[in-house]
Steps between C-alpha positions, in 0.01 A plus 500: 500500500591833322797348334244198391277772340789685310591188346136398376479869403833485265403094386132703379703757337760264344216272337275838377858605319503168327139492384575853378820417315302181349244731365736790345703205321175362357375832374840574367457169272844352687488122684564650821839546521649796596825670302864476521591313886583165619293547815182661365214265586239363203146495603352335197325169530822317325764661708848323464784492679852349473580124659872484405523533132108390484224744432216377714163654697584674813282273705701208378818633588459572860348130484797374363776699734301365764583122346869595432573550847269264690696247314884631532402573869664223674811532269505901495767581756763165372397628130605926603814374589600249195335785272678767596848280646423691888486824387122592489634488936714822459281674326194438741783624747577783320134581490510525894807729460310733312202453682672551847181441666528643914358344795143563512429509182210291313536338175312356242602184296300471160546194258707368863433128414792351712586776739863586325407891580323470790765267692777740413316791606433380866841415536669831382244678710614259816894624419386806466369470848817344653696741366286760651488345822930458515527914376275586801701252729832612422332903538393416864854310591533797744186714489439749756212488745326762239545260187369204730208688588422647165554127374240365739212751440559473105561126526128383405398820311784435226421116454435457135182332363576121417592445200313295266425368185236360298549220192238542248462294219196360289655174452420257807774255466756763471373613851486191604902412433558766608330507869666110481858697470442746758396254757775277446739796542352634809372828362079572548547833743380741346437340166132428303388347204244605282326397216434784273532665126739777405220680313272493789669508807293351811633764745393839592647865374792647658632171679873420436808685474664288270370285178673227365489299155796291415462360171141487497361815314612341138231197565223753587207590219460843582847688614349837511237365764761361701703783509163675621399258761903543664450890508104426663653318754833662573511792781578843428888491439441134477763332277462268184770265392488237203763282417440323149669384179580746316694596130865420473683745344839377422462336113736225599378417832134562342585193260655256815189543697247435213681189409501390868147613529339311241746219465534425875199559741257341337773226539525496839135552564434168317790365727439652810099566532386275240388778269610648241237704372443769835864579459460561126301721599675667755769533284272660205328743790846655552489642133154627508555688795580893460881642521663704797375794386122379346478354818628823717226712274259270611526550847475867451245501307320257810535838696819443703801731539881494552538189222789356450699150441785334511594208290713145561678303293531706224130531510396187512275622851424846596324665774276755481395727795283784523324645796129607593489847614 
């Protein structure tokens, strides 16, 4: 209940601060935008946004993300792979490797859709486990009666808390797959699905000890509210972790990918998912979104500490992660 009433305290505050920032632009004679970031919100009555390369109302744009992947959703897992030739799977590994997540602890999925994250997550916390459990076998090969006693008071006291994690996303079908994929390979322990948006998280403060968002942020309207919502909901010393496009910066290698880019994935989304246009767009997103660093000063600026990120493929991915103190 208290957590309930801190969040419809700071939701109050958040929508005073825009009526006030409304009113200074209109007495400063401006149309409501404010100076000099990518991220800065607009509160005038024709706020625009960016839909690829298209300039279009911010209302309209979450209404068409929504269409883009409610219709690649039955294709999105075969199309990651011929996109990216396999490799979009290493780097959702290497986002576990960095992440190194421990038994116990409690993660949250945003922009999940298919449960790429989520799956991976459950099962390097389950080796994690296993190799926990063969360290403390091969400890107690030939314990004495002290270490067997010791190990049989502390047995139940050192347990860890389950594990789990929760897929949010605000587009149903994406769920939907992905619940489909998870049942078919076994994995619902532990695991929940959840319809909900980025900029308004449907959970609680102080709840998770890890957020997610793998390639998702670029297709929301209002970064700097996402970035807020992740630190609302993260615990103290809670840990944030994006994986996204992100700004190439070999010239050479910057020239391949655009070519393959635009030349070839709208190709094989015509081919593949029967569409051409949502990965047009995708492909057009990528270049709107903010570089490594833009994107690093962002999540700063969102109130989180310790940022840093590591890019892949000569930049082609990055991810960022900063942490909640």
């Amino acid at each position: 209940m208290a957590a309930s009433m801190r969040l419809l305290v700071k939701r109050v505050i958040r929508l005073s601060h825009r009526n006030f920032n409304a009113t200074a632009a209109g007495v400063s004679g401006r149309s409501g935008c404010c100076w000099g970031t990518a991220s800065c919100r607009c509160f005038s009555d024709d706020r625009s946004t960016h839909f690829g390369f298209e300039t279009v109302p911010e209302a309209e744009k979450a209404k068409r993300v929504y269409k883009v992947f409610e219709n690649v959703a039955q294709k999105y897992d075969i199309m990651n792979d011929a996109m990216s030739l396999g490799i979009h799977r290493l780097w959702k590994d290497s986002l576990l490797h960095v992440m190194n997540p421990q038994p116990g602890a409690q993660l949250l999925d945003v922009a999940g859709g298919t449960g790429d994250i989520a799956f991976r997550f459950l099962e390097y916390v389950r080796s994690q486990q296993e190799r926990q459990r063969r360290r403390s076998a091969r400890s107690m090969q030939t314990p004495s009666w002290k270490d067997i006693s010791n190990n049989y008071s502390t047995e139940e006291e050192e347990r860890p808390q389950e594990s789990k994690a929760v897929v949010c996303d605000i587009n149903k079908e994406m769920l939907k797959v992905g619940k489909q994929k998870g049942d078919s390979m076994g994995i619902s322990a532990g695991l929940s699905w959840v319809v909900g948006d980025a900029e308004e998280l449907p959970f609680d403060d102080d709840q998770f000890d890890i957020y997610t968002i793998a390639f998702g942020i670029r297709n929301v309207t209002h970064i700097d509210q996402a970035l807020q919502e992740a630190l609302r909901v993260l615990k103290p010393g809670g840990r944030f972790l994006c994986l996204e496009f992100s700004k190439v910066t070999n010239p050479v290698l910057a020239r391949l990918y655009d070519a393959y880019s635009f030349q070839m994935i709208p190709v094989l989304g015509e081919v593949i998912a029967g569409d051409w246009k949502s990965y047009q767009y995708l492909v057009e997103s990528i270049r709107k979104f903010p570089d490594q660093e833009a994107f690093k000063h962002m999540i700063e600026d969102a109130g989180f500490y310790c940022v840093q990120y590591y890019s892949f493929t000569g930049g082609v991915v990055a991810i960022h992660s900063g942490f909640k103190l």
